[in-house]
C-alpha atoms as a printed R data frame, in Angstrom:
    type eleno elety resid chain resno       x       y       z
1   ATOM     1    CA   UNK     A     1   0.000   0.000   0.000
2   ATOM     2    CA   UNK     A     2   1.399   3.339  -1.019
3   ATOM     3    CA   UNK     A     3   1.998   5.870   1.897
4   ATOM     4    CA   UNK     A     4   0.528   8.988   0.732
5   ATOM     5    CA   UNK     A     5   1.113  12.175   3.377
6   ATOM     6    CA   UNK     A     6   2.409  14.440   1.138
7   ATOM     7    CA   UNK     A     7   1.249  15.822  -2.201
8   ATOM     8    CA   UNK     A     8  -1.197  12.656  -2.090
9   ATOM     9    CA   UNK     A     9  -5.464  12.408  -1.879
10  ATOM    10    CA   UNK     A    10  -5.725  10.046   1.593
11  ATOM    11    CA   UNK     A    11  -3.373  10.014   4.015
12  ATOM    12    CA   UNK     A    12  -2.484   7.032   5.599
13  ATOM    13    CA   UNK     A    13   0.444   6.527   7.590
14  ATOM    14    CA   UNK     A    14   0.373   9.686  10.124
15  ATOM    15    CA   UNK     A    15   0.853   7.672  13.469
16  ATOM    16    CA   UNK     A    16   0.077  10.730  15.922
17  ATOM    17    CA   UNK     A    17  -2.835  11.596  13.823
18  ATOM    18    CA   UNK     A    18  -5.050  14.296  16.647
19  ATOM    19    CA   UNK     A    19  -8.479  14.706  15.189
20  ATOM    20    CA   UNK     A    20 -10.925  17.031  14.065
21  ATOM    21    CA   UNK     A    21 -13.812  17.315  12.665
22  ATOM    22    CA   UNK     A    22 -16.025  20.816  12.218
23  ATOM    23    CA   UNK     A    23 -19.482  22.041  12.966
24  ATOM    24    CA   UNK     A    24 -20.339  22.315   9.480
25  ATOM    25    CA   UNK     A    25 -21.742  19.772   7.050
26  ATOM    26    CA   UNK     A    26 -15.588  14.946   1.446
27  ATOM    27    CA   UNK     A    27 -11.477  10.882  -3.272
28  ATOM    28    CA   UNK     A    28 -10.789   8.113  -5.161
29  ATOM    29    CA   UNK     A    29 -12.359   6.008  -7.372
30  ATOM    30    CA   UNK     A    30 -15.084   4.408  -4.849
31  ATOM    31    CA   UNK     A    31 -18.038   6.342  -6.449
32  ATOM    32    CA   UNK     A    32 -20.078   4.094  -8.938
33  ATOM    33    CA   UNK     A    33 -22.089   5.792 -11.482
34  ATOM    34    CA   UNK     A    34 -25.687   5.734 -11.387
35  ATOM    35    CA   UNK     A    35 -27.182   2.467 -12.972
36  ATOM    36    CA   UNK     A    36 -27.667   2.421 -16.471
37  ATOM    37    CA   UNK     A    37 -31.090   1.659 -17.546
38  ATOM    38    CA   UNK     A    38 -30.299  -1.477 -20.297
39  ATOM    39    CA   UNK     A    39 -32.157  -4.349 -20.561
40  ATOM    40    CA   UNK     A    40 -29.264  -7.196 -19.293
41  ATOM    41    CA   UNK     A    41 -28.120  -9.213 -22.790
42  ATOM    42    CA   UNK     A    42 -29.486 -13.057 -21.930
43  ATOM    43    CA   UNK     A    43 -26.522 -15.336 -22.388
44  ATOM    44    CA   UNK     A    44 -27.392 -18.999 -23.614
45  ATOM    45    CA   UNK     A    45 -27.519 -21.473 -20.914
46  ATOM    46    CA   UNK     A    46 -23.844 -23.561 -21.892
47  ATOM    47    CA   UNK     A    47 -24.197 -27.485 -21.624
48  ATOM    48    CA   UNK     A    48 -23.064 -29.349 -19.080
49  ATOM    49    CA   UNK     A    49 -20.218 -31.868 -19.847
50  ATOM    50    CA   UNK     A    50 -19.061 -34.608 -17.249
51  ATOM    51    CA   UNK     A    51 -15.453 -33.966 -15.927
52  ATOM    52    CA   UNK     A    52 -13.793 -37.119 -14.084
53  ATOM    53    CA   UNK     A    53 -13.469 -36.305 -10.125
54  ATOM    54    CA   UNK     A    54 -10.074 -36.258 -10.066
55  ATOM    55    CA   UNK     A    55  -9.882 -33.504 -12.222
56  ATOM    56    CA   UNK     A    56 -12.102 -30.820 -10.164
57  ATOM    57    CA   UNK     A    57 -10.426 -27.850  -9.036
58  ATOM    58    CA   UNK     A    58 -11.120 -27.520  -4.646
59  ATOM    59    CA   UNK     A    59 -14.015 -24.822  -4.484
60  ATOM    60    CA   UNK     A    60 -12.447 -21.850  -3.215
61  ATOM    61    CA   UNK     A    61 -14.930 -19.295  -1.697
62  ATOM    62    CA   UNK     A    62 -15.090 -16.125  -2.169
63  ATOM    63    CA   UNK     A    63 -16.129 -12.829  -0.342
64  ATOM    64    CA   UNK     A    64 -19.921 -11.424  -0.943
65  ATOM    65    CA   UNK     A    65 -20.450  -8.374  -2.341
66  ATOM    66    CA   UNK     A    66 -21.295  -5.542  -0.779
67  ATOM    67    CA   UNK     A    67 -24.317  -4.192  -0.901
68  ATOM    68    CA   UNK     A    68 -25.062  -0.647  -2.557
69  ATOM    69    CA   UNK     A    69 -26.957   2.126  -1.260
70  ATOM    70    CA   UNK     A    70 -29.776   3.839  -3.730
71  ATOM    71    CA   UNK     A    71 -28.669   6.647  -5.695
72  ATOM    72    CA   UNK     A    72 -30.441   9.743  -5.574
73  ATOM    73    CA   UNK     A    73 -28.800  11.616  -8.421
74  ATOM    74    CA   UNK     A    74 -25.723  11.990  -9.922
75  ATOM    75    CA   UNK     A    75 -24.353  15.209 -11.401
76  ATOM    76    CA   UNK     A    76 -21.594  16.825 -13.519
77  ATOM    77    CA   UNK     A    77 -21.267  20.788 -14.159
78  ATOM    78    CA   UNK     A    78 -20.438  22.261 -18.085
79  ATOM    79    CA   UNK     A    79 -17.082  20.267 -18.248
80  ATOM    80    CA   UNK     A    80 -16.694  16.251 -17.796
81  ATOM    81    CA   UNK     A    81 -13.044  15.661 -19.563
82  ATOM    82    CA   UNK     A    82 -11.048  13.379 -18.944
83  ATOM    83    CA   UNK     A    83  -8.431  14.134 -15.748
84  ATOM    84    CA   UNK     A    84 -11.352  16.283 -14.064
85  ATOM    85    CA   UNK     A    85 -11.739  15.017 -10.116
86  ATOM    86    CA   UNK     A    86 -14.223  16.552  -7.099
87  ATOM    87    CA   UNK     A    87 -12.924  16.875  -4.347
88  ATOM    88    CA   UNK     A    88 -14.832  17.971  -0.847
89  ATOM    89    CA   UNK     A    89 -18.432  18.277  -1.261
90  ATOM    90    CA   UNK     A    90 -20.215  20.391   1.570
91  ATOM    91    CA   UNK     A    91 -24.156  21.701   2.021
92  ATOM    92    CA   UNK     A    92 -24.764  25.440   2.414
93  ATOM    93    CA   UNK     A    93 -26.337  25.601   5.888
94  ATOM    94    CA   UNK     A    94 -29.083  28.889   4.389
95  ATOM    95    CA   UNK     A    95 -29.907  27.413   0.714
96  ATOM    96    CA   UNK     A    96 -29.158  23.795   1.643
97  ATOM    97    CA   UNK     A    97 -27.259  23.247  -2.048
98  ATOM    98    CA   UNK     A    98 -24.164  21.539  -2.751
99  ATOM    99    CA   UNK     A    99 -20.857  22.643  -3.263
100 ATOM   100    CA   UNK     A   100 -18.040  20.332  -4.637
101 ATOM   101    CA   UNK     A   101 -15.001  21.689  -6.097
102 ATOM   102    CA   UNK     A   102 -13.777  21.003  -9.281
103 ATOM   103    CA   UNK     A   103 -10.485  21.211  -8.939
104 ATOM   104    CA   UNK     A   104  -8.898  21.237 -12.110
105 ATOM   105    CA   UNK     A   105 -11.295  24.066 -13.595
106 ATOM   106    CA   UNK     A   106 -10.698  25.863 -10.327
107 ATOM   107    CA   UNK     A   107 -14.076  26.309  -9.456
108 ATOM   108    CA   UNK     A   108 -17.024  25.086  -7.516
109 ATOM   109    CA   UNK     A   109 -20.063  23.011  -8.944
110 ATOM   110    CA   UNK     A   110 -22.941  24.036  -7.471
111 ATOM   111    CA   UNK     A   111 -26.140  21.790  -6.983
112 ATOM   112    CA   UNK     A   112 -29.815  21.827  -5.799
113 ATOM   113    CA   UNK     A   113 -30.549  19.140  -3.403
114 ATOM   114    CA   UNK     A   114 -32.311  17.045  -6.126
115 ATOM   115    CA   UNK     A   115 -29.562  17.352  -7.760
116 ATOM   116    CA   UNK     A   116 -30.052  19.781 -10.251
117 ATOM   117    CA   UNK     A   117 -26.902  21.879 -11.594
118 ATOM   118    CA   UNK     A   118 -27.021  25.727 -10.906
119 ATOM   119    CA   UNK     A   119 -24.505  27.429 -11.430
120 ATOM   120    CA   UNK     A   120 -20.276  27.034 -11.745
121 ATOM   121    CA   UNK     A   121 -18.441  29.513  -9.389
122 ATOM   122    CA   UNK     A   122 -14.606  30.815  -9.531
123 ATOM   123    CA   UNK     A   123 -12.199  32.170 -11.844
124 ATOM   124    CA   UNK     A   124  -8.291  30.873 -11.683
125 ATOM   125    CA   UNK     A   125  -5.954  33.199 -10.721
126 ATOM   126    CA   UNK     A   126  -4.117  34.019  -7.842
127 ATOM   127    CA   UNK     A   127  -5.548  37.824  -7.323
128 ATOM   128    CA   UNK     A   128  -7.961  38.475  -4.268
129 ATOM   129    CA   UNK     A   129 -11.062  35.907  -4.821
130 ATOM   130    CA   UNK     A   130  -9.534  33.402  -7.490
131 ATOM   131    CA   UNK     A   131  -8.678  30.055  -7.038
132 ATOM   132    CA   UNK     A   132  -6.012  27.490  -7.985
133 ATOM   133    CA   UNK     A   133  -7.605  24.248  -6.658
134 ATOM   134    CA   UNK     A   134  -4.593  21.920  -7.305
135 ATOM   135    CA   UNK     A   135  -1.119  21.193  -5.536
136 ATOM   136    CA   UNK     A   136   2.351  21.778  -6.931
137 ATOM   137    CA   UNK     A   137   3.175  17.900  -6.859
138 ATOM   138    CA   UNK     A   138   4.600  16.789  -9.926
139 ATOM   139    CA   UNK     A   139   0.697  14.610 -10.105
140 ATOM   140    CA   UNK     A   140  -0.707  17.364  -8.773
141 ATOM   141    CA   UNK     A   141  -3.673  16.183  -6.456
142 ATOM   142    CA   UNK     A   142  -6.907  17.674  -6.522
143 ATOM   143    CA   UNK     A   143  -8.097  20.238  -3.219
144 ATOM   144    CA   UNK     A   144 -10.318  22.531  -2.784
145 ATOM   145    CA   UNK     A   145 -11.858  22.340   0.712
146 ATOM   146    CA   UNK     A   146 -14.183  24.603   1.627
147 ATOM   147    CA   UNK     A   147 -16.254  25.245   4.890
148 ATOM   148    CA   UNK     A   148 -19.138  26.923   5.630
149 ATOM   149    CA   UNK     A   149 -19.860  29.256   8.766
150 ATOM   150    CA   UNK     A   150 -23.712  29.097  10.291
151 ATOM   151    CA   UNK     A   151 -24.445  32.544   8.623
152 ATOM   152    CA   UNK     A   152 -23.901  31.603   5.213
153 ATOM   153    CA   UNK     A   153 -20.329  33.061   4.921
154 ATOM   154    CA   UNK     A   154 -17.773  30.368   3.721
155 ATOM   155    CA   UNK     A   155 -13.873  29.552   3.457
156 ATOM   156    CA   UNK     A   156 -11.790  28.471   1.090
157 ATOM   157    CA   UNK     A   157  -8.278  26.478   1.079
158 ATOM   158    CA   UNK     A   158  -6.867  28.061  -1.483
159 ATOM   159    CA   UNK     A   159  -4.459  25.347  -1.910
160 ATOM   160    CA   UNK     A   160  -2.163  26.103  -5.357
161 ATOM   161    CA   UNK     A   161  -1.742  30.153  -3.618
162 ATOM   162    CA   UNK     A   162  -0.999  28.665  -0.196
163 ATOM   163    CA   UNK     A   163  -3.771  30.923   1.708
164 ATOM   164    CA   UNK     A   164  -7.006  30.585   3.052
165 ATOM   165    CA   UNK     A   165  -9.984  33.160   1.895
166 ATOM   166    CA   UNK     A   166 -12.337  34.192   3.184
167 ATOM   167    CA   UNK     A   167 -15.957  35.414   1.337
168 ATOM   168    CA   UNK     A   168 -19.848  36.737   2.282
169 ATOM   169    CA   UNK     A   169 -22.954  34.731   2.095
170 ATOM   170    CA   UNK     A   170 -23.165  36.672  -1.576
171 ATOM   171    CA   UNK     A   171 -19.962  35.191  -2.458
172 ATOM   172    CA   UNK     A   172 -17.970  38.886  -2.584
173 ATOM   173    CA   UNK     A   173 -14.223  38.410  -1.264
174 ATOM   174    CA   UNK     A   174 -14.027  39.668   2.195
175 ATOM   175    CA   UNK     A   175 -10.281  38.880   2.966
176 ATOM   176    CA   UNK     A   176  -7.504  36.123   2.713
177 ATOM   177    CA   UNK     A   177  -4.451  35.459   4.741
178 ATOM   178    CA   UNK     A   178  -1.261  32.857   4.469
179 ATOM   179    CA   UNK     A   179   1.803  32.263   2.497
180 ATOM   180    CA   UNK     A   180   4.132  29.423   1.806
181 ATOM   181    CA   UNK     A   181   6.202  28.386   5.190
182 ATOM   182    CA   UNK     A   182   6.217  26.437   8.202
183 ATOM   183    CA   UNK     A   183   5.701  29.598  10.168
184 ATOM   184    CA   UNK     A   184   2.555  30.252  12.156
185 ATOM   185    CA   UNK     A   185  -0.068  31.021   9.683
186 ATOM   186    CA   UNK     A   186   2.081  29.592   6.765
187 ATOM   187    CA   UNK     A   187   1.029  26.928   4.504
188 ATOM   188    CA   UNK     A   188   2.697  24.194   2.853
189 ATOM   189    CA   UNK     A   189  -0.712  22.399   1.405
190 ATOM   190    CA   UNK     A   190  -4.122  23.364   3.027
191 ATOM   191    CA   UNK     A   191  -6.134  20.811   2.274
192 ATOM   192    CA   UNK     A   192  -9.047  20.581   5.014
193 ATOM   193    CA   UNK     A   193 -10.711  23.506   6.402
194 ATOM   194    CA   UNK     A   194 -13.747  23.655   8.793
195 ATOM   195    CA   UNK     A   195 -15.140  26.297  10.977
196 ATOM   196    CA   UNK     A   196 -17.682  27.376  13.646
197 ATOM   197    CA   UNK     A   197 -18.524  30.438  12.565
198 ATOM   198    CA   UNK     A   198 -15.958  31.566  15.466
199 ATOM   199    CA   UNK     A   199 -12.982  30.156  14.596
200 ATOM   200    CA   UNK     A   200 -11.344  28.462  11.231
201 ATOM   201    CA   UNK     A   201  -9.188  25.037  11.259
202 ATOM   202    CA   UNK     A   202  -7.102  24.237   8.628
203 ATOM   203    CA   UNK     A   203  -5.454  21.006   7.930
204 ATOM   204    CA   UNK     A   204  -2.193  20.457   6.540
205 ATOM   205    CA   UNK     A   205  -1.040  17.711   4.760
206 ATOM   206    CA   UNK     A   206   2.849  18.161   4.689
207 ATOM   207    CA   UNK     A   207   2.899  20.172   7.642
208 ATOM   208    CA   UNK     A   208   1.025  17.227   9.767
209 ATOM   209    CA   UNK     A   209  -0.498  19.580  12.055
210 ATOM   210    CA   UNK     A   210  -4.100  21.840  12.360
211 ATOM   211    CA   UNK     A   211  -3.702  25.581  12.176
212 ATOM   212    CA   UNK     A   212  -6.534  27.669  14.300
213 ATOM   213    CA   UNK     A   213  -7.592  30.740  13.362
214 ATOM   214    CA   UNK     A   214  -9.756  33.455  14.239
215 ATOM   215    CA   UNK     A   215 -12.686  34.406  11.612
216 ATOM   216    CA   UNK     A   216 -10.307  37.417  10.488
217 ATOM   217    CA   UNK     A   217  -7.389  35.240   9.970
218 ATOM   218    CA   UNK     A   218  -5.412  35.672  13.678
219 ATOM   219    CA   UNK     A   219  -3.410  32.637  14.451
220 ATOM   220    CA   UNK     A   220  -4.725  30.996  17.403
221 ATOM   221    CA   UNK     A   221  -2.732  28.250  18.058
222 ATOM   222    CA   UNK     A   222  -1.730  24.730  16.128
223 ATOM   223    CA   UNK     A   223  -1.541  21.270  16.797
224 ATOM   224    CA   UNK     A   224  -0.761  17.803  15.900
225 ATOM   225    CA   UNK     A   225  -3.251  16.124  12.850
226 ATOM   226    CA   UNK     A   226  -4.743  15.328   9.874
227 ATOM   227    CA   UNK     A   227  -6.298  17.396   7.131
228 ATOM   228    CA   UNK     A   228  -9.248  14.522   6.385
229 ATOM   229    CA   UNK     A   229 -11.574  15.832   9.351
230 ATOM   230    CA   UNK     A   230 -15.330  14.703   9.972
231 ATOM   231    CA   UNK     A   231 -17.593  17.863   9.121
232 ATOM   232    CA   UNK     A   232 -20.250  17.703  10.990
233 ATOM   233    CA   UNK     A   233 -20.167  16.749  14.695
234 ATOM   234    CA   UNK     A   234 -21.604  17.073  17.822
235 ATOM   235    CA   UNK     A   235 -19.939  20.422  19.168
236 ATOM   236    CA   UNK     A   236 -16.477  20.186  20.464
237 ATOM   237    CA   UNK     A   237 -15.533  17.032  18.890
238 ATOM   238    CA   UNK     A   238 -13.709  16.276  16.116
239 ATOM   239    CA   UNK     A   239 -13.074  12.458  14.990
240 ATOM   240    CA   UNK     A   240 -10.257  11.119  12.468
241 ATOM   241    CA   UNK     A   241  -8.674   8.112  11.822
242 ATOM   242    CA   UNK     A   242  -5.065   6.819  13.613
243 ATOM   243    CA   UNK     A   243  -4.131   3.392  12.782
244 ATOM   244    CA   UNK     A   244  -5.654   1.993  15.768
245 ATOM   245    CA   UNK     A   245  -9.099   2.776  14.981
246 ATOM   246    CA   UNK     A   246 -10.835   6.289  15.439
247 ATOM   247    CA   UNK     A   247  -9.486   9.017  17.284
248 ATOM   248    CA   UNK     A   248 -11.847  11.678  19.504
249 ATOM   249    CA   UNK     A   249 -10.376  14.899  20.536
250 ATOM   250    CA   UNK     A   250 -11.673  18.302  21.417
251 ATOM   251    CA   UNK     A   251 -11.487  21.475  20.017
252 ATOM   252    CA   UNK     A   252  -8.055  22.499  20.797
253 ATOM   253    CA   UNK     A   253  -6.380  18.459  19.677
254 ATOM   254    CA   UNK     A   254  -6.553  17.222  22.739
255 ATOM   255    CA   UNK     A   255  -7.467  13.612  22.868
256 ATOM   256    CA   UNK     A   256 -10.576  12.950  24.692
257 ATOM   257    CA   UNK     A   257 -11.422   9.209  23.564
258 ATOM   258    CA   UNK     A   258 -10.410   6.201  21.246
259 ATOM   259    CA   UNK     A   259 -12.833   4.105  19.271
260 ATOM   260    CA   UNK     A   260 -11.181   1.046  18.647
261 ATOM   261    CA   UNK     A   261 -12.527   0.485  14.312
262 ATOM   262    CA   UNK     A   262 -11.475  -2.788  12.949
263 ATOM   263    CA   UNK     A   263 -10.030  -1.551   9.890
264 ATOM   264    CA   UNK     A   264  -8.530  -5.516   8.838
265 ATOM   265    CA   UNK     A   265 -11.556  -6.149   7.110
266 ATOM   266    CA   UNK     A   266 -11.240  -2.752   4.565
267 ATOM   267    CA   UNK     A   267  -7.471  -3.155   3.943
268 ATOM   268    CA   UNK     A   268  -6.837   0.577   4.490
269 ATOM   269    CA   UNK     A   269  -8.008   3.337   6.828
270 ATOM   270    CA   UNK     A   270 -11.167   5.370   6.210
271 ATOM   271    CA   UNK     A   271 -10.925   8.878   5.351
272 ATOM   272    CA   UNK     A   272 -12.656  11.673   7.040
273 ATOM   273    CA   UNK     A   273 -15.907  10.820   8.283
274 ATOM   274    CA   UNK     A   274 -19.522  12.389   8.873
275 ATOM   275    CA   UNK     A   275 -21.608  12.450  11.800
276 ATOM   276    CA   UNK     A   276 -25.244  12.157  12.530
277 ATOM   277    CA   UNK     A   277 -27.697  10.727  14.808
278 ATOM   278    CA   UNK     A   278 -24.510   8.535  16.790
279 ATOM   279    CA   UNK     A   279 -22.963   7.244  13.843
280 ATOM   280    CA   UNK     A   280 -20.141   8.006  11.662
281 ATOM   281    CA   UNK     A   281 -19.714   7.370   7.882
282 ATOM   282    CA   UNK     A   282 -16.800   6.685   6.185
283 ATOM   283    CA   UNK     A   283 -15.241   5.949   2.706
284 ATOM   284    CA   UNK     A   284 -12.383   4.094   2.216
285 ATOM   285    CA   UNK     A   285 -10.604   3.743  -1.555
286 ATOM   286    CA   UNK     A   286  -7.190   2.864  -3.165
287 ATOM   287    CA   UNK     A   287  -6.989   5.550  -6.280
288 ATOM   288    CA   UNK     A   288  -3.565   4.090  -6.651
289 ATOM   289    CA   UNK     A   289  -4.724   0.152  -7.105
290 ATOM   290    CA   UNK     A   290  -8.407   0.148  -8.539
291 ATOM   291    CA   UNK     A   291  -8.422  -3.515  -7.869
292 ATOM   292    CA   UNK     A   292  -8.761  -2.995  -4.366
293 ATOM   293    CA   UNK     A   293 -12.126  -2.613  -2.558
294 ATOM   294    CA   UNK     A   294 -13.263   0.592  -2.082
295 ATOM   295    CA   UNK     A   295 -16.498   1.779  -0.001
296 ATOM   296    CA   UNK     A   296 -18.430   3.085   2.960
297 ATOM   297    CA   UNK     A   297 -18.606   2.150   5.960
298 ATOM   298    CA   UNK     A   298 -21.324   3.007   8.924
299 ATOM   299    CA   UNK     A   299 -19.338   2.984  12.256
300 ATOM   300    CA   UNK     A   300 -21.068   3.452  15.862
301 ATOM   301    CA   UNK     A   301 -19.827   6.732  17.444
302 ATOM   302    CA   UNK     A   302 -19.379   5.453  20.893
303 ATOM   303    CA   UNK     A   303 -18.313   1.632  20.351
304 ATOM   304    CA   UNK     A   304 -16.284   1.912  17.298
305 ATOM   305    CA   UNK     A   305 -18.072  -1.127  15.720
306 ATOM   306    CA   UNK     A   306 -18.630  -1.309  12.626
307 ATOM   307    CA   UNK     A   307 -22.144  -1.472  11.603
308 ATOM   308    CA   UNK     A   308 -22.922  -1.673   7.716
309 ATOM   309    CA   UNK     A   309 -20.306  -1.391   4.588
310 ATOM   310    CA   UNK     A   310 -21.574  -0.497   1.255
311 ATOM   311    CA   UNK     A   311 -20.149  -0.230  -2.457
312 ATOM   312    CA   UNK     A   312 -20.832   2.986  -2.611
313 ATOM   313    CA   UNK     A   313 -17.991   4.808  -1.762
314 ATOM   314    CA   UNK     A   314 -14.741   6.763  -1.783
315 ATOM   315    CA   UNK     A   315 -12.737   9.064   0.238
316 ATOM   316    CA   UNK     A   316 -14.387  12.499   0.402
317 ATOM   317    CA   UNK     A   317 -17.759  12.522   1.795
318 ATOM   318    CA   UNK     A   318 -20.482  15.278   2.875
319 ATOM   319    CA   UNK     A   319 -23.795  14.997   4.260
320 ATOM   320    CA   UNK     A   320 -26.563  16.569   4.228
321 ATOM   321    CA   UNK     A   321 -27.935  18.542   7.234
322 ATOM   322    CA   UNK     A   322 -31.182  16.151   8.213
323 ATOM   323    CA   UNK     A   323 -28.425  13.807   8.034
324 ATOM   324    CA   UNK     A   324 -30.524  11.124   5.527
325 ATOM   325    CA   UNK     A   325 -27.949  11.901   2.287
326 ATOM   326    CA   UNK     A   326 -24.099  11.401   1.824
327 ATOM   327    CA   UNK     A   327 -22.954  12.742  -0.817
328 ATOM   328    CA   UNK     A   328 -19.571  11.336  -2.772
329 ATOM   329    CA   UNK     A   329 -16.843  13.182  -4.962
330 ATOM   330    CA   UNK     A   330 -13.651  11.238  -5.938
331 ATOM   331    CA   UNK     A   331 -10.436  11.821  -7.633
332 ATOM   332    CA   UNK     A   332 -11.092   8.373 -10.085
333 ATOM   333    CA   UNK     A   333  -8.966   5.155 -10.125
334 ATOM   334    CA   UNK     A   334  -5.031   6.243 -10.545
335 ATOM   335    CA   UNK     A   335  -5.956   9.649 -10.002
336 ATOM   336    CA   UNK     A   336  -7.635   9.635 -13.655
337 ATOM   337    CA   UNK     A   337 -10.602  11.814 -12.828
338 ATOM   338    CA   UNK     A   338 -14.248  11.435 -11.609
339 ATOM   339    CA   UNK     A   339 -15.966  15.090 -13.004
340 ATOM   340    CA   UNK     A   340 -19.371  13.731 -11.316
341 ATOM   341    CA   UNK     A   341 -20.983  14.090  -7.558
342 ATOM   342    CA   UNK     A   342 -23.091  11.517  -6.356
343 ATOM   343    CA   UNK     A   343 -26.570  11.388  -3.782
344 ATOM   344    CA   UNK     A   344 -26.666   8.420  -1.925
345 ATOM   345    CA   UNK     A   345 -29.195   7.270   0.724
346 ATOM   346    CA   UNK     A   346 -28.968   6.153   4.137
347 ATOM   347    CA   UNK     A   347 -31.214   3.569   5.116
């Protein structure tokens, strides 16, 4: 299995992974397209020829599948070519649509809930208000993590300029702060961001540690973790993976529990997860070896056991607010591209 903390989608391998997870309500290759609606081809029933005993291969069994949860809708924006990935979809708390960012058109898609496409927001650049939603690794991953504040106001990890920024409920540029460094309030790949409405978190992947900030961009204070945080959680927790199962910790990273997640059975960690009613959801993948399993898995926030695991599935989740809908954005198999989000629905 690849280790992949730096200039990489998931990371893995980040022992002293501290956790977080926001207030607010997300890549590779799990997400399945919607079904197609084709007749199945009916394939001739072969005849049956007698082989000697001695000749039969031992019956060697073989895992179930998992099952899949219904799809709701899937969507695209104006572009779907080849090499485009979504990364980090996230529900506007006042309209209730959904925002995933297309990374390599430095933008974000913008959705109804029903899945309808509205509108495609950004221009590239690196002035005050534009984007460049992709790292400077030689692949460059695809970021763009953005969080949204109660009021409607929202941040962005403006990965490719090394800054965070900052804009109104209207979408006008308010202010942006950050440069490249290890420094205090230096960047060296934002690529998780979350916020209260009071303060900002960003997670760095290179860096290994959280950066807190106030909502004007003072540097509060840092610590120790990882950049995949669960979005939407009960208030003062924040939950992330550590190879020993899930880790709890409060708002300033320090650890205030352990769920103890079989992760044997997936192969690999899960991501970030998302919270509601008691439960976290998670997607696992392996963008860099499509023939491994990839998925979702429904983990109980208190024992750590894990409940259901579906097809669906990949490494950057949201969900929406009611807490019924996850929905999926990936960066495709090899890091080739998924330009789609995808509706799922919990049971």
């Amino acid at each position: 299995m690849t280790t992949r903390t730096a200039g990489a989608r998931g990371i893995r391998a980040v022992a002293s992974i501290a956790v977080i997870t926001t207030l607010v309500g997300a890549c590779g290759g799990g997400a399945s397209p919607a079904p197609s609606a084709a007749s199945p081809t009916t394939l001739p029933t072969p005849v049956a020829t007698a082989t000697p005993a001695a000749t039969l291969a031992p019956v060697v069994p073989t895992a179930s599948p998992l099952p899949s949860l219904k799809v709701l809708w899937q969507g695209a924006g104006p572009v779907t070519a080849k090499g485009l990935a979504t990364y980090w979809p996230t529900v506007d708390p006042i309209t209730k649509d959904v925002w995933v960012a297309a990374s390599r058109q430095n933008q974000y898609w913008i959705f109804s809930p029903d899945g309808k496409f509205l509108d495609a927001w950004g221009t590239a650049g690196s002035g005050p208000g534009q984007l460049a939603l992709t790292t400077h690794d030689p692949t460059p991953d695809s970021v763009g993590a953005i969080a949204f504040a109660p009021d409607g106001s929202f941040y962005v990890a403006d990965n490719g300029n090394y800054r965070v920024e900052k804009f109104d409920k209207n979408r006008k540029f308010v202010l942006q702060w950050g440069s490249f460094g290890t420094g205090d309030g230096q960047f060296g790949s934002p690529k998780g961001i979350a916020t209260d409405g009071k303060s900002v978190w960003v997670g760095d992947d290179p860096r290994g540690d959280v950066q807190v900030f106030d909502t004007n961009g003072k540097f509060l204070r840092k610590y120790p973790g990882s950049f995949f945080f669960s979005r939407s959680a009960p208030a003062g927790k924040w939950y992330a993976t550590n190879p020993s199962g899930v880790g709890v910790t409060d708002d300033s990273g320090n650890t205030i529990g352990q769920l103890a997640v079989d992760w044997g059975a997936l192969g690999d960690f899960a991501n970030q997860f998302a919270y509601a009613n008691g439960h976290l959801y998670g997607g696992w993948a392996h963008p860099e070896d499509p023939s491994l399993p990839s998925g979702l898995i429904e983990v109980d926030a208190k024992s750590g056991a894990i409940l259901h695991k579906w097809s669906n599935g990949d490494a950057s989740i949201g969900i929406s607010a009611d807490g019924t809908t996850l929905y999926l954005a990936a960066d495709g198999p090899n890091y080739t591209g998924w330009p789609y989000i995808q509706a799922v629905a919990l049971p």
